[in-house]
C-alpha positions in Angstrom: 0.0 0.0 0.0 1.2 3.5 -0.7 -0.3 6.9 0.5 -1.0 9.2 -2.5 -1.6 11.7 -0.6 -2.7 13.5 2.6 -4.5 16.6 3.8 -5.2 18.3 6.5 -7.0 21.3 7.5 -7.3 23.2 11.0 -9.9 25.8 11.5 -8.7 29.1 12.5 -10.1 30.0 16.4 -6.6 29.8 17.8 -7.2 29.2 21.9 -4.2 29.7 23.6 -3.3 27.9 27.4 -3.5 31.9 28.0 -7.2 31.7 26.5 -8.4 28.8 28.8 -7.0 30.5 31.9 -9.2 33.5 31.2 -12.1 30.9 30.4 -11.9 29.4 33.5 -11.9 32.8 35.4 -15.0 34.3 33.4 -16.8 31.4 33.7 -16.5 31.0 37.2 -17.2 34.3 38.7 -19.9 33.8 41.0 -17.1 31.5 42.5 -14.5 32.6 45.6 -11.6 34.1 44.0 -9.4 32.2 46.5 -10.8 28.9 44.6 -10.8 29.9 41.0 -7.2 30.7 41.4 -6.0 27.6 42.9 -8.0 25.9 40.1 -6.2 28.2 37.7 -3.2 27.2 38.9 -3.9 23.3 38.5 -4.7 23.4 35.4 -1.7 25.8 34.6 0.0 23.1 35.6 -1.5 20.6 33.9 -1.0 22.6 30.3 3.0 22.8 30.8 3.5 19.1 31.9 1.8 17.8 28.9 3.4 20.7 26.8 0.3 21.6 25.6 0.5 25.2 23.9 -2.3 26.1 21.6 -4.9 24.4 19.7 -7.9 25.5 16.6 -11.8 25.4 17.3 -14.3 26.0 14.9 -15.1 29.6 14.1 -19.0 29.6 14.6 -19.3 32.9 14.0 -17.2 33.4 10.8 -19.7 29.6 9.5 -17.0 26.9 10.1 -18.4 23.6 9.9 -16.9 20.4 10.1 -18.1 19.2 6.5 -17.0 22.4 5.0 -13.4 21.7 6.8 -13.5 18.2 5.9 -14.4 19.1 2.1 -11.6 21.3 1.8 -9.3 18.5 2.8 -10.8 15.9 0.0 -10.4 18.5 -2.3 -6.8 19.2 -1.7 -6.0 15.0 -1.1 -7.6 14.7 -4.7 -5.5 17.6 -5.7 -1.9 16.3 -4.7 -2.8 12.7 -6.4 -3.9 14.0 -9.4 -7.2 12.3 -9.1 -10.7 13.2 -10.2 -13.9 11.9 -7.5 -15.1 9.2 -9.8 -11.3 7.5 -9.4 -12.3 7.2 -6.1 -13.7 3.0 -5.4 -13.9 3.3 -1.7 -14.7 6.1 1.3 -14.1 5.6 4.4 -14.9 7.6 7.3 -13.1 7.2 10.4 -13.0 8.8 13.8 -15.0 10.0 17.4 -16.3 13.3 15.3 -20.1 12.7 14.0 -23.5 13.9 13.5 -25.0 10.8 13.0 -25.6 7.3 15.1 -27.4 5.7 11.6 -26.9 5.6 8.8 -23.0 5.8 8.5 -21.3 9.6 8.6 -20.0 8.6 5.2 -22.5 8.4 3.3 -23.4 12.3 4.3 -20.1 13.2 3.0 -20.2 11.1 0.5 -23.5 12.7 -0.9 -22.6 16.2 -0.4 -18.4 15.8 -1.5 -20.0 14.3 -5.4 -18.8 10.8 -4.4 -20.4 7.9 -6.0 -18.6 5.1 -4.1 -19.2 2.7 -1.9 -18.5 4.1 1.4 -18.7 3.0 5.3 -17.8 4.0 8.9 -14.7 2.7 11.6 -15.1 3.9 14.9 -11.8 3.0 17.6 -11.7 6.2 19.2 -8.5 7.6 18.0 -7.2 4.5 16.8 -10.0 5.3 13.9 -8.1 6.2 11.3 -4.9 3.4 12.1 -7.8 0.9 12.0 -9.3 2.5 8.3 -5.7 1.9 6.8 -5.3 -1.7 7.7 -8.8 -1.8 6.4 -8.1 -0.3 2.8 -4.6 -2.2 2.8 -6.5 -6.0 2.9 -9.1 -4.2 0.7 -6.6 -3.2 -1.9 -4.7 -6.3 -1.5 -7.5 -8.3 -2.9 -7.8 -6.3 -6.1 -11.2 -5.0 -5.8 -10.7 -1.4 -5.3 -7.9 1.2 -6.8 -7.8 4.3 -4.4 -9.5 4.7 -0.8 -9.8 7.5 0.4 -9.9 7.9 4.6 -11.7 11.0 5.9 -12.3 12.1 9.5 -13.7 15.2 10.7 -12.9 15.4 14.3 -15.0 17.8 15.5 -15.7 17.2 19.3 -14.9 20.5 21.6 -18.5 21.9 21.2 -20.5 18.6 21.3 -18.6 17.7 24.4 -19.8 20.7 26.6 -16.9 24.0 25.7 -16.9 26.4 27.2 -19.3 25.0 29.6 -16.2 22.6 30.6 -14.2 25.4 31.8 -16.7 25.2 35.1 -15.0 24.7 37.7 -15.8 20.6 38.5 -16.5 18.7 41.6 -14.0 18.1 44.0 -11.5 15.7 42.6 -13.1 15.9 39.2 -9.8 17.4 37.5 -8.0 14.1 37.4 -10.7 13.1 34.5 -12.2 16.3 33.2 -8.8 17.7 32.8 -7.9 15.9 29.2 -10.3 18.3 27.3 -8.5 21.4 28.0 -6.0 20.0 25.1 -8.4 18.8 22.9 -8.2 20.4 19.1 -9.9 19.9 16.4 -9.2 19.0 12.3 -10.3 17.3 9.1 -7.8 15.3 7.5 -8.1 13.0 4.3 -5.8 10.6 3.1 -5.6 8.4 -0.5 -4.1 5.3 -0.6 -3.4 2.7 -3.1 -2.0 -0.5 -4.2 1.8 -0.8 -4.2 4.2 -3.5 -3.1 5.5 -1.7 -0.4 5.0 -3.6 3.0 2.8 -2.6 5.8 3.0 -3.8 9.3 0.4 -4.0 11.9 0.4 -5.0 15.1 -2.6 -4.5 17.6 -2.7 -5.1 21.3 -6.0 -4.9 23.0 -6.5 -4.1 26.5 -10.2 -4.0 27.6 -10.2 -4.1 30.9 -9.1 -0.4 30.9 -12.4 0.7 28.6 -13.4 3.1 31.3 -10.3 5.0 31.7 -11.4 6.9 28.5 -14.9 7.3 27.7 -17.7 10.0 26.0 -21.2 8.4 27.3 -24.0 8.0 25.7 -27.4 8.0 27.0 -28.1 4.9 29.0 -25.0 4.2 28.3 -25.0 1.9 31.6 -27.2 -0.7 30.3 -24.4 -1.5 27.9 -21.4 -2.3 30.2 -20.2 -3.8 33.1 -21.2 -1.9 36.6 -17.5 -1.8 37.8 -16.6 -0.9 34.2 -18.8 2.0 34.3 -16.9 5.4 33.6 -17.1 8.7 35.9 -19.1 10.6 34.2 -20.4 14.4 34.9 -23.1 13.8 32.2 -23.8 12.0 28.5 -21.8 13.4 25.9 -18.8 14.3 28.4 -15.3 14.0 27.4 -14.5 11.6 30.7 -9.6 10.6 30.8 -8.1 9.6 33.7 -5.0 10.7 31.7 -2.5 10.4 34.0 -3.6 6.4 34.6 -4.4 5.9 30.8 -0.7 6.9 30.3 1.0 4.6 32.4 -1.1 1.5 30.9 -0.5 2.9 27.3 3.5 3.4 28.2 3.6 0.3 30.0 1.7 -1.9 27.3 3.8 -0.2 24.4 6.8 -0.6 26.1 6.4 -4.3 25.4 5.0 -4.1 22.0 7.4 -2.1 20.6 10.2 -4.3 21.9 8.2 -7.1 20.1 7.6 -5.6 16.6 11.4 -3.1 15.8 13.7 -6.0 15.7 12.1 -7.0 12.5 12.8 -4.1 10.6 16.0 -1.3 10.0 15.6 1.6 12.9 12.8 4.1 11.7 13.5 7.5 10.3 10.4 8.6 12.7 8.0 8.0 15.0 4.8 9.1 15.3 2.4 8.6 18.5 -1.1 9.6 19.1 -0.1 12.6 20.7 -2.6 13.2 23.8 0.4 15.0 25.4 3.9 16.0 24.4 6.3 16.8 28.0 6.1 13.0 28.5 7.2 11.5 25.7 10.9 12.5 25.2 11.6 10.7 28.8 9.9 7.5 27.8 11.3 6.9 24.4 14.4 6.8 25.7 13.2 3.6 28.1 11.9 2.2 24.9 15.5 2.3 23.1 14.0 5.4 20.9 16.0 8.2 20.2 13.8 10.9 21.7 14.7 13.3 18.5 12.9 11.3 16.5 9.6 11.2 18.2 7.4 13.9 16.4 5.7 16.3 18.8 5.7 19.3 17.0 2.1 19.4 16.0 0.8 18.1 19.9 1.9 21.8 21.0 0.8 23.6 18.2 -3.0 21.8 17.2 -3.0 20.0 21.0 -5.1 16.2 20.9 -6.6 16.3 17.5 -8.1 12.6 18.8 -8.1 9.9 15.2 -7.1 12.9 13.1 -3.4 13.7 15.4 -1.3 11.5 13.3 -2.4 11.9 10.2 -2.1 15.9 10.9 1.4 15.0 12.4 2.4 13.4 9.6 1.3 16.5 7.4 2.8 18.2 9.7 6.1 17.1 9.8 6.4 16.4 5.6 5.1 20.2 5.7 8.3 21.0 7.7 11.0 18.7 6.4 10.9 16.2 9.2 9.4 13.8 6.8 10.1 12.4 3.1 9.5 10.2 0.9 11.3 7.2 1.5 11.5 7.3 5.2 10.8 4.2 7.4 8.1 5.2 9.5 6.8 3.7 12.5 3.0 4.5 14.1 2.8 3.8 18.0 -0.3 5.4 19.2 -2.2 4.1 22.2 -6.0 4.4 22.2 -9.0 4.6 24.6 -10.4 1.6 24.9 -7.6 0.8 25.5 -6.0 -0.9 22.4 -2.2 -0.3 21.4 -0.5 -0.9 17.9 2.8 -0.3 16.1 2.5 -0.2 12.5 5.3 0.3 10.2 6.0 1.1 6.4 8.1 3.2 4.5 6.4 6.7 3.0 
């Protein structure tokens, strides 16, 4: 499999760690100053550890819209390959970002992007879109299709409560509400096709850490476990005990990773899902990974951009130099869920 090409576009409401402080302090001012501050000063906190920076919201009021983002990225995917919509066999939409339990997201985008294809949803949380290319790599493998293209539109920070989130929470509620201060939000597409270029993927599922990461839905408790139950403050809350999911996921990886880079040369780059960036140079290192190599630029600049974070990393980085053609790559994102992979293939 080969990636044609791949797009990405941010919207422009740049919010700042600056942005959220002043959020949490107008939001909050029937509260004692004495208490907004410390909570200012938590989540100030928070920001720098996991070296979050910035990160792009739609623009309401200027008419952003996640399909409008999301078209612009097609358009600019079919662009770089040098493809017209009806060489497109196969769509496949991918990520957390929706408007729509039934019928499948895709077919919306399909309908209103000209596309004529066959066309479907994956859903992993922000595994999505690793879990779409393994998908269109069997799928091409076969024969049946020419180019897929992967689109996700993750779009969460309004349908997940902002900039009612910046509420001060319960008591102890900052361990699990904290995650969405970093959350961004993007469209990326990507086109893929047949090649004879090798793939690797390797997946590592650990279910019994499903609640550490969660956005419930309503009567959502008639559909798991009682002990597995998340903490939520409501449906259609963004609920991470990050610090926990982050030692599993460093922890599980750990092992994984030791598993799957003997079989090939050392990787030019690596790319995680990046929920947070201050970490990450630390624990490569106890994975045998040259910390320069892990790329982290675009976690301080667009923050969690959930599914759609590597593929706008990997824009990110080609945009910048860090990445060309030819380049042994290696993905090693961990996932709510929680499910790890490493996949590897050359760009």
């Amino acid at each position: 499999m080969k990636i044609l090409s791949l797009s990405a576009q941010i919207p422009s409401l740049r919010v700042d760690n600056d942005d959220i402080l002043a959020g949490i302090a107008a939001h909050n001012a029937d509260q004692p100053r004495e208490r907004v501050a410390r909570y200012e000063r938590e989540v100030a906190y928070l920001l720098g550890r996991t070296g979050s920076q910035t990160r792009y919201l739609r623009d309401r009021a200027a008419g952003e819209t996640a399909l409008g983002l999301a078209r612009k990225a097609v358009d600019e995917a079919l662009a770089q390959a040098a493809l017209a919509r009806d060489e497109i066999d196969l769509l496949i939409y991918c990520g957390v970002g929706r408007g729509f339990l039934e019928p499948a997201n895709a077919y919306f985008f399909a309908d209103a992007m000209g596309l004529a294809c066959p066309c479907f949803d994956v859903l992993d949380a922000c595994m999505s879109w690793v879990r779409a290319l393994e998908i269109a790599s069997k799928y091409l493998a076969g024969g049946g299709y020419r180019h897929i293209l992967i689109v996700n539109a993750e779009f969460n920070a309004y349908e997940c409560g902002y900039p009612e989130i910046l509420r001060i929470p319960a008591p102890e509620a900052l361990n699990h509400a904290f995650a969405a201060f970093t959350i961004g939000e993007a469209a990326t597409a990507t086109i893929v096709s047949h090649s004879d270029d090798p793939w690797s993927f390797r997946f590592r599922a650990l279910p019994q850490w499903a609640g550490l990461c969660a956005i419930p839905l309503p009567g959502h408790r008639d559909f798991c476990a009682p002990d597995a139950t998340p903490c939520t403050e409501g449906e259609h809350r963004f609920v991470s005990f990050g610090t926990r999911l982050f030692e599993v996921a460093v922890g599980g990886l750990g092992e994984l990773i030791g598993e799957c880079v003997a079989d090939v040369a050392q990787p030019d780059i690596w790319f995680p899902h990046s929920a947070a960036a201050g970490p990450y140079p630390r624990v490569a290192a106890t994975w045998g990974i040259d910390p320069g190599k892990v790329y982290l630029d675009s976690f301080r600049e667009y923050g969690n951009l959930v599914s759609a974070s590597i593929p706008a990393a990997i824009r990110h980085a080609a945009a910048r130099g860090r990445l060309k053609r030819g380049d042994r790559v290696v993905l090693c994102p961990a996932s709510a869920g929680m499910v790890l992979a490493v996949v590897q293939f050359t760009f």
